[in-house]
Residue, then its C-alpha position, 0 to 999 in steps of 0.5 A: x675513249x675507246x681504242x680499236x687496234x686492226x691490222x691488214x696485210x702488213x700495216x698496222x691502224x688505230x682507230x679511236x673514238x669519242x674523243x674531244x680532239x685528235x692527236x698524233x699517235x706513235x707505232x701505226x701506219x695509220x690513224x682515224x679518230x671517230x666522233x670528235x666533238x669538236x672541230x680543230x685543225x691539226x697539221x697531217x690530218x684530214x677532217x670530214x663533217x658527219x651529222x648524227x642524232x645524240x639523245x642527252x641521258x641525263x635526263x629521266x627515262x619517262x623524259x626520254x620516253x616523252x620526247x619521243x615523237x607521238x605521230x611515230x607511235x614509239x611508246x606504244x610500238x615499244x609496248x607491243x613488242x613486249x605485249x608480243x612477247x619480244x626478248x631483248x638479250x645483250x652479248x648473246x647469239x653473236x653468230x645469229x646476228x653475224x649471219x643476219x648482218x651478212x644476209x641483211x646487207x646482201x639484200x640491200x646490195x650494200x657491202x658486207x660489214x667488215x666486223x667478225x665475230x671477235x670483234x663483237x666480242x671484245x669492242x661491242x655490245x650486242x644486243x639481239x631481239x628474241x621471239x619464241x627462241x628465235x632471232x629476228x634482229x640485233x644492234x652492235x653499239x660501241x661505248x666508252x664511260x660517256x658515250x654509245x653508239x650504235x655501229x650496226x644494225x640488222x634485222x630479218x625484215x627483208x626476208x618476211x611478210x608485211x606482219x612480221x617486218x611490223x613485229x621486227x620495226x617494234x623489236x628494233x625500237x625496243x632493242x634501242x629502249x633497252x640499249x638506252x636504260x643499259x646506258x643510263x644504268x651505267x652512267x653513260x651521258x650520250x646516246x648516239x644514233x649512228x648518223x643521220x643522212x644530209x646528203x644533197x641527192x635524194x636516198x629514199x632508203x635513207x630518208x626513211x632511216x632518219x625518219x625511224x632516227x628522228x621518232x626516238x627523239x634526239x638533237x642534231x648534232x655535228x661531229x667529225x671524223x679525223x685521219x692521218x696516214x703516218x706511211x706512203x706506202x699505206x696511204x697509196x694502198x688506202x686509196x688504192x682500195x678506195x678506187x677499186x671500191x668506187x668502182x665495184x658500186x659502179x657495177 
């Protein structure tokens, strides 16, 4: 289990992942737990469904690396990165990725990620892709003694031509290589792939995403999401925001 302490304005929240079930906490205005296992129902708390690929690290890595899909090419686009010279470094270069993250999702026109620097430091592990002393990606997981989860990604892709964005595809897949053997060594049980979309609309963006998730092999997965507000005041302010937050999309 890992818990993350935030406070905004005056209300204080946890946020508590990878936990079997939910349960009341004492002290917050607000809780929301994160990749439950299971589903239950617990008086005060809202539950929402989220799907995800989770690869068993029981297994040997050859058997990891097996079940990856052959008509994605991943081993051999695992190779060539590191044929092409690709270095994976792990709690490196947060503020590298930090901009790379920002300018990622500006490119995307999605919102900014609202995790600094310090938050990287002291919940995650980061692990970045190197090519000639330069950046060119990273991942952000977070973990307990069972489970990790990548929360982030972000690349330069967006920014380059079409042979570089293919190197930056393979330095992604290697970074979740290299994230897979950390895990293992540490004895962690699960890999989590950070959501897979089920949506009834067409998302292009998003189909290619589970495309890439699919390819690295996995089994998919429901989890769910649990969250209680313990103030009024907070649960008005929440969806306050929520509101403004819908409407900018809009825009």
């Amino acid at each position: 289990m890992l818990e993350i302490e935030k406070k905004k304005f005056i209300f204080k929240t946890k946020e508590i992942w990878f936990c079997e079930y939910p349960f009341d906490v004492k002290g917050y205005h607000g809780v929301i737990f994160r990749d439950c296992k299971n589903k239950t129902v617990l008086e005060g708390f809202a539950c929402e469904e989220f799907t995800t690929l989770v690869i068993d690290l029981t297994q040997d890595l050859n058997a990891i690396l097996n079940n990856m899909s052959k008509s994605s090419n991943c081993k051999y686009r695992i190779n060539k990165a590191v044929r092409d010279g690709v270095k994976i470094k792990r709690n490196e270069n947060y503020e590298e990725f930090y901009e790379i993250n920002n300018a990622f999702k500006e490119r995307k026109g999605a919102p900014l990620t609202l995790v600094d620097i310090n938050f990287m430091k002291k919940y995650g592990t980061l692990f970045t892709a190197d090519i000639n002393g330069k950046i060119i990606s990273g991942q952000l997981y977070l973990e307990d003694e069972n489970n990790i989860r990548l929360l982030i990604g972000a690349s330069k892709r967006l920014e380059v031509n079409k042979e570089e964005s293919s190197l930056i595809s393979n330095a992604n897949r290697l970074i979740i290589w290299e994230a897979i053997k950390y895990a293992k060594e540490k004895g962690i049980k699960e890999f989590d792939q950070g959501g897979y979309y089920t949506g009834k609309e067409k998302d292009e963006q998003k189909e290619r995403i589970n495309m890439f998730k699919k390819g690295l092999g996995g089994n998919l997965v429901t989890h769910y999401i649990y969250q209680r507000s313990y103030s009024k005041i907070y649960e008005v302010t929440k969806k306050a925001f929520q509101l403004i937050s819908i409407f900018k999309k809009k825009l």
